[in-house]
C-alpha positions in Angstrom: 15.5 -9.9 11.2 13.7 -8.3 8.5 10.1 -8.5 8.5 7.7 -7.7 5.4 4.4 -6.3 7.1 1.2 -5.7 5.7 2.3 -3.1 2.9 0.0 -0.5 4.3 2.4 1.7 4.3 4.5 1.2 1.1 2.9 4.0 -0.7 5.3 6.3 1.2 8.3 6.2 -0.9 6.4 7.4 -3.6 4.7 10.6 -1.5 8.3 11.3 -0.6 9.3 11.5 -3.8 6.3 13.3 -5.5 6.5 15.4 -2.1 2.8 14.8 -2.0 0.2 13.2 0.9 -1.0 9.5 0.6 -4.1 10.8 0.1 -2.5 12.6 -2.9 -0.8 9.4 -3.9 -3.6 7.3 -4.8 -6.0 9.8 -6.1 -3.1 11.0 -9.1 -1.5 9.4 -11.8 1.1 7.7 -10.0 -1.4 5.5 -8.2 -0.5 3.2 -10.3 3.3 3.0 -8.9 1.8 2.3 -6.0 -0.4 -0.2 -6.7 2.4 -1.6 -8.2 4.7 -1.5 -5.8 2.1 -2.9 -2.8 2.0 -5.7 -5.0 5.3 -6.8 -4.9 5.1 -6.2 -1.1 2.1 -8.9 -1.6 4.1 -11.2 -3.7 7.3 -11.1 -1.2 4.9 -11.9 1.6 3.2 -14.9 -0.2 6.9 -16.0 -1.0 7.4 -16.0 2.5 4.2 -18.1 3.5 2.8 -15.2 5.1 -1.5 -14.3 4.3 -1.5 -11.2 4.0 -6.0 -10.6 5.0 -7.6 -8.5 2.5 -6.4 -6.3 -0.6 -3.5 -4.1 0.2 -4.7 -1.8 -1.9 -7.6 -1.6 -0.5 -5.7 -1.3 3.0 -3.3 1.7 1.5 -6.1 3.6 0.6 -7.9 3.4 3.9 -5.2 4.2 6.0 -4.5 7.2 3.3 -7.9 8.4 4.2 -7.9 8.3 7.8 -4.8 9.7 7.6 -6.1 12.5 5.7 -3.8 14.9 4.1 -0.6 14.0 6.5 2.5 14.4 4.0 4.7 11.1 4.2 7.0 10.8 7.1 10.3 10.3 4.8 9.7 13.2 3.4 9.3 15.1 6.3 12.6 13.4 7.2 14.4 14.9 4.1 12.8 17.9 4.5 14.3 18.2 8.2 17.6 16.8 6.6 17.4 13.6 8.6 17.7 10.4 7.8 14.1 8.3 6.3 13.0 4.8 7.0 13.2 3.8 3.8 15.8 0.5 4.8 13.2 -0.5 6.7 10.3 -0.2 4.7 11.5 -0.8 0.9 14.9 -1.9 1.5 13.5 -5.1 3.6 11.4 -5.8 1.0 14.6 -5.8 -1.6 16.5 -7.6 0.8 14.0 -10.4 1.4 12.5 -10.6 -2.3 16.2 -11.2 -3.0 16.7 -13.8 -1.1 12.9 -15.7 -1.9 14.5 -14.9 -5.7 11.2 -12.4 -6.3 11.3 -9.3 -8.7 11.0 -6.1 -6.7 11.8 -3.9 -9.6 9.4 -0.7 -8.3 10.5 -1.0 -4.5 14.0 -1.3 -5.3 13.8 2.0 -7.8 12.0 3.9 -5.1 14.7 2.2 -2.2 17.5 3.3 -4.9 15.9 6.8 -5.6 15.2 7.8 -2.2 19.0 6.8 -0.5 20.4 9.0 -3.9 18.2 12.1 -2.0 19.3 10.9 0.9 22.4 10.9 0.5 22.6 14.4 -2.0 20.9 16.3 1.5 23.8 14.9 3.0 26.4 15.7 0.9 24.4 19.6 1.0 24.7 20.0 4.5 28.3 19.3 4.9 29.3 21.1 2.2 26.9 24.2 3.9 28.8 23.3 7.3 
């Protein structure tokens, strides 16, 4: 089942790949990849029938301030050499704008971008096995 949540979290591919906070995120100028992308997270949900309350803007940026400077967890993940959560956070959204026939063009770069480093850690560690 693949669910499309609230998008607060959506932001995180893009700390991951920036290897900056959330906080970080949305105060540079990549903010606006963000924003971007939490909209299309908006636009698969409404293609879905599901109200999502409030901006999710609005709902990024407060969870990046009470989360304060806490560095995205996928890229924790690649820094441990572990696999992220990206399939289940921007990959779902692919998946289901895909099948609602909505463009997803910045959450699947950032899905696309962050299996490539995903899979180049991989292909590091085995060879430094």
């Amino acid at each position: 089942v693949v669910r499309v949540g609230e998008g607060e979290d959506a932001p995180q591919a893009v700390g991951e790949l920036v290897g900056e906070c959330l906080v970080e995120v949305l105060a540079r100028a990549h903010a606006g990849l963000a924003l971007h992308q939490l909209g299309e997270v908006a636009d698969v949900a409404k293609a879905k029938g599901i109200h999502l309350p409030g901006d999710p803007a609005e709902r990024a940026e407060a969870v990046a301030k009470a989360t304060g400077a806490n560095r995205a967890s996928m890229l924790q993940d690649l820094e441990r050499g572990v696999p992220t959560e990206i399939a289940f956070l921007n990959g779902a959204v692919v998946a289901e704008a895909a099948r609602r026939q909505v463009p997803t063009p910045v959450n699947e770069w950032l899905w696309r971008s962050v299996r490539a480093r995903e899979a180049a850690l991989s292909v590091r560690t085995r060879l430094s096995a």
